[in-house]
VEXFI-677360 format. One record per residue: x negated, y negated, z of N, C-alpha, C in turn; residue in one letter. Coordinates in steps of 0.02 Angstrom, whole numbers, padded with zeros to 5 digits, always signed. Last residue first. Example, Ala and Ser with C-alpha at 12.3 -4.5 7.8 and 13.67 -1.06 7.14 Angstrom:
-00642+00112+00354-00684+00053+00357-00645-00002+00394s-00660+00284+00390-00615+00225+00390-00660+00165+00390a
***
This chain:
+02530+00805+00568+02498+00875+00524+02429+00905+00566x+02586+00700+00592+02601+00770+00644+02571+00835+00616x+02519+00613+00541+02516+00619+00592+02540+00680+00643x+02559+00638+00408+02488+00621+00403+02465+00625+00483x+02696+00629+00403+02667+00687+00388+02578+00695+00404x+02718+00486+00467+02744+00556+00498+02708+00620+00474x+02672+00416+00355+02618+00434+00392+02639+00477+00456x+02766+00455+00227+02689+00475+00241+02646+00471+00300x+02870+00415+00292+02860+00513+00268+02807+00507+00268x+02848+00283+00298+02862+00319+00348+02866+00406+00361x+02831+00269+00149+02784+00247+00176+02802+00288+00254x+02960+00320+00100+02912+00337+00089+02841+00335+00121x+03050+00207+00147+03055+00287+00188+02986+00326+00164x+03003+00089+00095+03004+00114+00158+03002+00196+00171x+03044+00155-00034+02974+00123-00042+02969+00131+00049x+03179+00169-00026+03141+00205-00029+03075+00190-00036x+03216+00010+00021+03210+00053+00055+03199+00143+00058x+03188-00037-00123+03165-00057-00059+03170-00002-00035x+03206+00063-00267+03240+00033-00209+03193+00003-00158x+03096+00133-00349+03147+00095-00383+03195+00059-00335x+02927+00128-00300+03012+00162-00313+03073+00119-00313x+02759+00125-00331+02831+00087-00325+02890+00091-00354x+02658+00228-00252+02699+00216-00313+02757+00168-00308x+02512+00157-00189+02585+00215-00190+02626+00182-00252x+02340+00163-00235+02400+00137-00213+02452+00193-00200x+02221+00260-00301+02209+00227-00214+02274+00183-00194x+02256+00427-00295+02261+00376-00318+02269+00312-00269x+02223+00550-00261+02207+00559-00328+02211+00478-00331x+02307+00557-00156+02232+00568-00144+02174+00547-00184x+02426+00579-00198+02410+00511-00158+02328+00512-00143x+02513+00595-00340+02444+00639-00289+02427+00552-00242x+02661+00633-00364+02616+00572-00380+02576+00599-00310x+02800+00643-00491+02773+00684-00426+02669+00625-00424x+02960+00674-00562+02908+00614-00529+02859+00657-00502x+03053+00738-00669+03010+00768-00612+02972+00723-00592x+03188+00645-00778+03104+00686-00774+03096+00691-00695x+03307+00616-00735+03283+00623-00803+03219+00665-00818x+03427+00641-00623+03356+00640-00634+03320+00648-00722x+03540+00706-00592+03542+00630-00592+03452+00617-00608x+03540+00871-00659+03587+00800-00634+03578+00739-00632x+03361+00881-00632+03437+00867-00690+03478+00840-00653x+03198+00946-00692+03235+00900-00671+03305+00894-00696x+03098+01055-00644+03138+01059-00681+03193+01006-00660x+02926+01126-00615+02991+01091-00573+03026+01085-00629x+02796+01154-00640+02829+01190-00600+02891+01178-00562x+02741+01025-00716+02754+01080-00757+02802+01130-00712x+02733+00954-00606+02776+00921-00602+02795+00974-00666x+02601+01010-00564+02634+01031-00507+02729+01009-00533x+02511+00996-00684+02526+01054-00665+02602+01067-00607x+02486+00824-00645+02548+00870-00709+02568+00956-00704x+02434+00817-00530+02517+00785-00554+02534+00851-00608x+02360+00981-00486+02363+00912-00499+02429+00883-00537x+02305+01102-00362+02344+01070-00427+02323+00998-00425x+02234+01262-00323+02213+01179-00330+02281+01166-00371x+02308+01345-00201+02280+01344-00270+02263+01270-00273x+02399+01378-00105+02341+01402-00094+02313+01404-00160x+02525+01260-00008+02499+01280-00084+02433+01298-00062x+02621+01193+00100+02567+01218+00087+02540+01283+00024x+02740+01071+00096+02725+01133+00090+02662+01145+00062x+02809+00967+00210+02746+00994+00173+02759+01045+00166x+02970+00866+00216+02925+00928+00230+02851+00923+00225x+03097+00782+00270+03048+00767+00245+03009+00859+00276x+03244+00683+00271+03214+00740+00285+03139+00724+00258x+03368+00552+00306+03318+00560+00286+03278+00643+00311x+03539+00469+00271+03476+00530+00312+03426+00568+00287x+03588+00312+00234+03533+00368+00190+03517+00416+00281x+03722+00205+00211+03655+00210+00252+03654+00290+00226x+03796+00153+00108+03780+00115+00164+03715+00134+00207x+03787+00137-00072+03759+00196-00017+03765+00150+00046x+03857+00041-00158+03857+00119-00184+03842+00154-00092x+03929-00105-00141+03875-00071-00121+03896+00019-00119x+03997-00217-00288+03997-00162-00238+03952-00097-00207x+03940-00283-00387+03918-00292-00323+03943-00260-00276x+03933-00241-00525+04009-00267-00477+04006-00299-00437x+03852-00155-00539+03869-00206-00569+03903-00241-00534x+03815-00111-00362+03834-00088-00428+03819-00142-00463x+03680-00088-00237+03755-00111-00260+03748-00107-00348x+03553-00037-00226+03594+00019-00219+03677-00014-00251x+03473-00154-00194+03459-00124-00250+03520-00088-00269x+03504-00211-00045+03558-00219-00116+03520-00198-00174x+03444-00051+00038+03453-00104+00019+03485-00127-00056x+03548+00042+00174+03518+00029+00079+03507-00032+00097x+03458+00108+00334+03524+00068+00305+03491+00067+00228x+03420+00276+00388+03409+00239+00364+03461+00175+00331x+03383+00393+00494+03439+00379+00445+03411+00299+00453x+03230+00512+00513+03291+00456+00516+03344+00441+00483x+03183+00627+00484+03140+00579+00475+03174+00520+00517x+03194+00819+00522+03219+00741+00507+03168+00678+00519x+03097+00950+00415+03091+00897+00494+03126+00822+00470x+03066+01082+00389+03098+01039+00376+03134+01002+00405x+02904+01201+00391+02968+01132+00420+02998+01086+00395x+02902+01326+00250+02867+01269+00305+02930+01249+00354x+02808+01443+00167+02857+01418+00203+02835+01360+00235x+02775+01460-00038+02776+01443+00047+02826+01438+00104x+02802+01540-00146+02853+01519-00095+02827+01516-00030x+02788+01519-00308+02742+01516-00258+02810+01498-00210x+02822+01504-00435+02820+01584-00412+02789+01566-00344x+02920+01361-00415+02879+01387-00486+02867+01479-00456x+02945+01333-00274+02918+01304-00309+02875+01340-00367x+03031+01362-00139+03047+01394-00217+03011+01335-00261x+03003+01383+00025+03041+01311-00044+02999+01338-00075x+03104+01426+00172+03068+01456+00109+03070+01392+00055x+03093+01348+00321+03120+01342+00241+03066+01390+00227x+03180+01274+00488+03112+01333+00449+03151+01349+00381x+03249+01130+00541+03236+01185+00523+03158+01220+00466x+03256+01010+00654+03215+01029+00607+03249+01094+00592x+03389+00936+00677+03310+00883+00702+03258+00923+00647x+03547+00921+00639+03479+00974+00636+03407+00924+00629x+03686+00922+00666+03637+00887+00683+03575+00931+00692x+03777+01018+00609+03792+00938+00607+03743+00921+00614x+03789+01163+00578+03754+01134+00617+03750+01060+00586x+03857+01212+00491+03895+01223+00545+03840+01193+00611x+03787+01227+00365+03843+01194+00356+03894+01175+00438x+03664+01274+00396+03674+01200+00414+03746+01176+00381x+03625+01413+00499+03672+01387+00450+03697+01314+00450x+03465+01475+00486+03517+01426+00529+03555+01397+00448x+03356+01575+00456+03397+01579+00528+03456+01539+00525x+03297+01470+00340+03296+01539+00366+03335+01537+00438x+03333+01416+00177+03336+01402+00259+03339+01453+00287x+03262+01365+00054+03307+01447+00073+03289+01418+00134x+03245+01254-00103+03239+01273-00040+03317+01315+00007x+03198+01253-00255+03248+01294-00205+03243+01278-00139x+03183+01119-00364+03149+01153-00314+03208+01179-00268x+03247+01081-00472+03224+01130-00469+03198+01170-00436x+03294+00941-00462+03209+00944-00466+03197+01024-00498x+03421+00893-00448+03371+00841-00471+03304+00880-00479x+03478+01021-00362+03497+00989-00427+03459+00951-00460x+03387+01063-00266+03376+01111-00319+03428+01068-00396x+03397+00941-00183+03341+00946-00213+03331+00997-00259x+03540+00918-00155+03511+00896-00215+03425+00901-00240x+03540+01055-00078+03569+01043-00143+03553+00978-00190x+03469+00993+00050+03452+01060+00002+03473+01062-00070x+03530+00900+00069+03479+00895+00034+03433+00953+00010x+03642+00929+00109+03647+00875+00048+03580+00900+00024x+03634+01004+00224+03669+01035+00154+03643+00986+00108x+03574+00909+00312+03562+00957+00294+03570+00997+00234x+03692+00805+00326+03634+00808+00313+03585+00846+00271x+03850+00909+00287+03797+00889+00351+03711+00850+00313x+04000+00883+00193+03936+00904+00197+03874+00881+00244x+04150+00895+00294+04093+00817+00249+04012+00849+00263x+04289+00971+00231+04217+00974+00270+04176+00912+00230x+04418+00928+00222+04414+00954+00295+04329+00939+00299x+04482+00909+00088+04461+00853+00126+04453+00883+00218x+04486+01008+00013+04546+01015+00040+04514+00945+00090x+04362+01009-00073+04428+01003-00109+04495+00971-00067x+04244+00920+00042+04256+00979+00009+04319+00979-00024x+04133+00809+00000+04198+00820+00055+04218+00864+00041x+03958+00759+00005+04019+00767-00018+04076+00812+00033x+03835+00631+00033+03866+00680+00044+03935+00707+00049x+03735+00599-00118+03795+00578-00077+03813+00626-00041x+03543+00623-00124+03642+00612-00154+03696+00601-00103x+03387+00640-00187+03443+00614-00134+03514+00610-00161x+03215+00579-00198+03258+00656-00237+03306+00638-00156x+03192+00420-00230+03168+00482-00195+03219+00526-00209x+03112+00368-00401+03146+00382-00339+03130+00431-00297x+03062+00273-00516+03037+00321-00466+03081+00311-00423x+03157+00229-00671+03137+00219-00616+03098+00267-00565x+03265+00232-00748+03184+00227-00788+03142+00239-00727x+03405+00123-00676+03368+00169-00703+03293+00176-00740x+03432+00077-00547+03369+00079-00558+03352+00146-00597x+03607+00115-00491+03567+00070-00516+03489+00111-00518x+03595+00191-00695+03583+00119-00643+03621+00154-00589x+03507+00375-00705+03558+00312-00712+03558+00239-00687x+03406+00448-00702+03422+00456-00743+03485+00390-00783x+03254+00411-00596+03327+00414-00615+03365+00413-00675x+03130+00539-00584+03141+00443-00610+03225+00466-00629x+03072+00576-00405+03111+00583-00473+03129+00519-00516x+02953+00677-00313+03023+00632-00307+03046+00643-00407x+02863+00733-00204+02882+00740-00266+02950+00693-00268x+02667+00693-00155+02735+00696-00166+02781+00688-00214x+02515+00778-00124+02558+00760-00176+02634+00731-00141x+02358+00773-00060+02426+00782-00042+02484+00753-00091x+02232+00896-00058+02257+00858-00085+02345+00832-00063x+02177+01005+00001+02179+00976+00038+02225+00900-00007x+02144+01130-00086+02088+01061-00078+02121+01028-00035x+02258+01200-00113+02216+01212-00078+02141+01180-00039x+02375+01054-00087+02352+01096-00131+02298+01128-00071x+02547+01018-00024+02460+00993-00020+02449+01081-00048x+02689+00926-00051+02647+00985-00078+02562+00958-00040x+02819+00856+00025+02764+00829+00009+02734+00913-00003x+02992+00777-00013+02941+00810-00006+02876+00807-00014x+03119+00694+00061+03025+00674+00025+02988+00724+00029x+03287+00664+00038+03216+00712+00039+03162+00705+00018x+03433+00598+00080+03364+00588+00058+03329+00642+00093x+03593+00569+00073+03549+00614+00146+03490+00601+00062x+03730+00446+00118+03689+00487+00079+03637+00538+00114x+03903+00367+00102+03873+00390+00168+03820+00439+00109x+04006+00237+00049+03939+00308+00031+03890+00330+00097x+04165+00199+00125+04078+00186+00117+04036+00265+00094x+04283+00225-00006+04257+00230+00058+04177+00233+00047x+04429+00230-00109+04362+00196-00101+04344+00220-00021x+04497+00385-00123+04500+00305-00114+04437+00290-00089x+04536+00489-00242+04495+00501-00198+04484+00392-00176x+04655+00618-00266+04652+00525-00280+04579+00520-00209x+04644+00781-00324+04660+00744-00260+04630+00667-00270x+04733+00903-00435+04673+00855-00411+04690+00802-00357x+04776+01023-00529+04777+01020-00470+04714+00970-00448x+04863+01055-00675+04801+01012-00664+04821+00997-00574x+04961+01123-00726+04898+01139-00773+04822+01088-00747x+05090+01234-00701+05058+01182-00689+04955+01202-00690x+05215+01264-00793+05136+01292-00764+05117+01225-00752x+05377+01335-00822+05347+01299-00780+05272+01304-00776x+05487+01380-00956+05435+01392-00915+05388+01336-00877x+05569+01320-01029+05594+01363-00963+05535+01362-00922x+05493+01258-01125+05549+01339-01154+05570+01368-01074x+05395+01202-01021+05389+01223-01078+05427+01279-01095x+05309+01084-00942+05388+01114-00936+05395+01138-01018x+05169+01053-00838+05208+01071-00903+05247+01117-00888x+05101+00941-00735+05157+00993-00735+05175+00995-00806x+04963+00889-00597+05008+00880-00679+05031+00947-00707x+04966+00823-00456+04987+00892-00483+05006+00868-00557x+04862+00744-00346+04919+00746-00404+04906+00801-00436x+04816+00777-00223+04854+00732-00218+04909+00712-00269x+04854+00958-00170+04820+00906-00174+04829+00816-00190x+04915+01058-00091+04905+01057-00167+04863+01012-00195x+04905+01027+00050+04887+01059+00027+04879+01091-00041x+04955+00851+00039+04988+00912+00046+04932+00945+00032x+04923+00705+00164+04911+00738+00105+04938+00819+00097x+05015+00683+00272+04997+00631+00232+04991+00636+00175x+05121+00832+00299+05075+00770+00318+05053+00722+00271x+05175+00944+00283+05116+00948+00301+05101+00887+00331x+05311+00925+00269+05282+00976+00335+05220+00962+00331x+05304+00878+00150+05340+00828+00227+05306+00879+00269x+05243+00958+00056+05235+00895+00087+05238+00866+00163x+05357+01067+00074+05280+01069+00090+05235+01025+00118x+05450+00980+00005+05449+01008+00068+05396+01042+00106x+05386+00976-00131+05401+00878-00084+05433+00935-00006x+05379+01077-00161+05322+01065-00165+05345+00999-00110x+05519+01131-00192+05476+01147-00158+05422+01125-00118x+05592+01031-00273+05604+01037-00210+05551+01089-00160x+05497+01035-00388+05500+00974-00355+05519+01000-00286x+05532+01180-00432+05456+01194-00411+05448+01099-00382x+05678+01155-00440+05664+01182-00410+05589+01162-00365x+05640+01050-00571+05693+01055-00505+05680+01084-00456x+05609+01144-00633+05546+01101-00636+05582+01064-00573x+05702+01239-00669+05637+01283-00633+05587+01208-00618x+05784+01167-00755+05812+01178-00678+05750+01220-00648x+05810+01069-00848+05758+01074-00835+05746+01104-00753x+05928+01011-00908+05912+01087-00922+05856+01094-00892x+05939+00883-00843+05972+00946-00795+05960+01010-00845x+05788+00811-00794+05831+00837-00853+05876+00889-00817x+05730+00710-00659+05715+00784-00703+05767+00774-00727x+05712+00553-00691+05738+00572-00648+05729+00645-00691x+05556+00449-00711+05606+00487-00742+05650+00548-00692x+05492+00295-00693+05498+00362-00664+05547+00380-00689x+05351+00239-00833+05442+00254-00777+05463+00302-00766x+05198+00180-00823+05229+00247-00815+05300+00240-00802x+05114+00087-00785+05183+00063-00817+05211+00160-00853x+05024+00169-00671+05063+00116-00679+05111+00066-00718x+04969+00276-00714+05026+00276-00683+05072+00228-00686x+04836+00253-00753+04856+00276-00814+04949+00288-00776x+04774+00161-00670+04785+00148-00728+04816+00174-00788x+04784+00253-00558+04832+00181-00561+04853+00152-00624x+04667+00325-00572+04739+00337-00564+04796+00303-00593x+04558+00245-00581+04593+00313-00648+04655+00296-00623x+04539+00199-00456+04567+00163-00541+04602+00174-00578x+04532+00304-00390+04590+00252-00385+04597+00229-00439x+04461+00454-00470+04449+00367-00444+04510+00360-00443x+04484+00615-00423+04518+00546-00482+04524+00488-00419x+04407+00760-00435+04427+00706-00402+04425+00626-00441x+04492+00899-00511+04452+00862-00500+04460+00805-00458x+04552+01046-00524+04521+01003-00450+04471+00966-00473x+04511+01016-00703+04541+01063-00632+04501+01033-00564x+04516+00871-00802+04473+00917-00773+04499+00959-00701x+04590+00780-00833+04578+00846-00874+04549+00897-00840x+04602+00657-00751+04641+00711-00762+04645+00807-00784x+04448+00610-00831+04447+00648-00744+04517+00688-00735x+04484+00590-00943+04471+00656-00948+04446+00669-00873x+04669+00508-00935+04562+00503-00927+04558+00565-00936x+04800+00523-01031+04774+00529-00975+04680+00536-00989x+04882+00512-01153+04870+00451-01108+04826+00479-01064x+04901+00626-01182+04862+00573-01236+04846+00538-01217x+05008+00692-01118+04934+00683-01080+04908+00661-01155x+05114+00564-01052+05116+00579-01109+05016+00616-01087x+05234+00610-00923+05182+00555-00914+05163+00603-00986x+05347+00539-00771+05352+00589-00859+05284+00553-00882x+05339+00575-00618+05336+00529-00669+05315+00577-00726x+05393+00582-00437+05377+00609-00495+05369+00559-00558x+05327+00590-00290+05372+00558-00340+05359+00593-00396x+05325+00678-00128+05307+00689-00176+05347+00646-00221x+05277+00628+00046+05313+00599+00007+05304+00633-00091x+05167+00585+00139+05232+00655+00153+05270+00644+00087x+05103+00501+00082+05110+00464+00159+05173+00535+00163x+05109+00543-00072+05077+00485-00028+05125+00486+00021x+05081+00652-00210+05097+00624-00152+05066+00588-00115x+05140+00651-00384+05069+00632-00331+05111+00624-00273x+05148+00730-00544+05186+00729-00477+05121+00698-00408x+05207+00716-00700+05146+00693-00663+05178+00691-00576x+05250+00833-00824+05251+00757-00766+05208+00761-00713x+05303+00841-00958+05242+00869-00942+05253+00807-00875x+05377+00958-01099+05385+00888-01048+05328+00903-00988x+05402+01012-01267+05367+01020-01203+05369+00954-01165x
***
C-alpha cells in the first residue's frame, strides 16, 4: 500500500509519499484543522516522489484534483491536504483537512447573571480547565470559529450560545432571530435551559473588549486580541444558593467545574483569572444593576 500526501497552495496541488507512522494525530482526524507546525513538521524532509507508472488511478485522481485547483483559486474546495491510499489499484482517500495559519484570535464572552426569587443575584462563570490561568475563575467564552470551507466566521452571537452550552450546560434557545445571519445583534430574546426551569430573558451586548497579557501563551504569543461581550439575567421563581444553582449546570470542554458566585451572599467579587475579565465583570454588573 502507498499512501501520499497531496496539499495545495496559491492553485497549485504537490504531491509527497508520506509514511502515516509519521503523521500527528491532528492528520488522523477527518476535516480536521492542522496547525502550521503540524504541518511543516511532518512534510518537511518528506521527498517528493514522482507517481509510479503502475499507479495509474492515483495519476489520474492528481490530474483531477490540481485542475480543480487552478479553477478554483488559492484554496481548493477539498481542502488544504488530502491524505491518499493507493491500495491493489484502488484509490481512497482517507483524510480531507485544511492548514489553518496563524491569525489574531478574535473571541465572544458571556456573563450570565440568575436572580432567585429573594431577589438574590448570582453569576455564573467557570474555573478553567487549561493555561493560560488554569484552576482559575473565568468568564464562560471561546473563539470564534470558521466553518470547514473557510466562508463563515461565526457572529458574536453564535459563539456564545455555543460556548455557554459547551463549558456549562446551560442551553440557551433564541427566539425569532437567526444569529448566524445577523452579524450585529445589540440584543436578542432567549429561552436559557437551566436544570427544568426555562425562564426567558434579554440577551443584551455589553461591548467588545481588548485581552490582557494574561491571555499570551508560554511563548508569549497573544491567544485572544479582543473579546465580544454579552450579558443576561435570568429570572428564577425559587430561592437558590451557590451550590444548588452550580448542582443545575454541567461543566466541559474547556471548563473543569461550574463557577457560580452569589454577590449578595458575599461582600467582595470574585477574582478571575484575567484582568480583563475582572473588568467585564464589574461592567456586567453594574449594566445589569442599572438597567434592571
Amino acid at each position: 500500500m502507498e499512501q501520499f500526501l497531496l496539499y495545495g497552495k496559491k492553485g497549485v496541488i504537490q504531491r509527497s509519499f508520506v509514511d502515516a507512522t509519521g503523521l500527528s494525530d491532528n492528520f488522523r482526524a477527518p476535516l480536521a484543522e492542522v496547525g502550521i507546525e503540524d504541518f511543516f513538521s511532518q512534510s518537511t524532509y518528506i521527498g517528493r516522489l514522482s507517481v509510479s507508472s503502475h499507479c495509474k488511478e492515483m495519476e489520474e485522481l492528481y490530474s483531477n484534483l490540481e485542475s480543480v485547483y487552478r479553477n478554483w483559486g488559492k484554496f481548493g474546495p477539498f481542502g488544504d491536504c488530502i491524505l491518499v491510499t493507493v491500495n491493489e489499484g484502488y484509490v481512497r482517500i482517507i483524510l480531507i483537512a485544511r492548514l489553518a495559519f496563524p491569525k489574531p484570535g478574535l473571541a465572544a464572552d458571556l456573563v450570565p447573571f440568575v436572580r432567585d426569587s429573594t431577589g438574590k443575584l448570582f453569576f455564573i462563570g467557570i474555573v478553567r480547565k487549561n493555561n493560560p490561568g488554569k484552576g482559575k475563575p473565568a468568564i464562560i467564552g471561546g473563539f470564534k470559529n470558521i466553518d470547514i470551507y473557510g466562508y463563515h466566521l461565526d457572529t458574536a452571537a453564535e459563539t456564545v450560545v455555543k460556548e455557554c452550552y459547551e463549558e456549562s450546560g446551560m442551553r440557551i434557545i433564541p427566539q425569532s432571530v437567526d444569529l448566524a445571519k445577523n452579524i450585529n445583534v445589540d440584543e436578542f430574546v432567549a429561552l436559557v435551559n437551566i436544570g427544568s426551569a426555562k425562564p426567558v430573558t434579554k440577551v443584551r451586548l455589553l461591548g467588545t473588549y481588548p485581552t490582557s497579557d494574561e491571555e499570551n501563551t508560554a511563548s508569549g504569543i497573544k491567544r485572544v486580541y479582543e473579546t465580544t461581550v454579552y450579558t443576561f439575567v435570568a429570572q428564577f421563581n425559587q430561592v437558590l444558593n451557590e451550590r444548588r444553582l452550580a448542582g443545575m449546570l454541567k461543566a466541559g470542554d474547556d471548563a473543569s467545574e461550574v463557577f457560580v458566585w452569589d454577590f449578595d451572599g458575599r461582600r467582595d467579587s470574585p477574582k478571575l483569572a484575567f484582568e480583563h475579565h475582572n473588568k467585564i465583570l464589574r461592567d456586567a454588573l453594574n449594566f445589569i444593576r442599572r438597567t434592571a
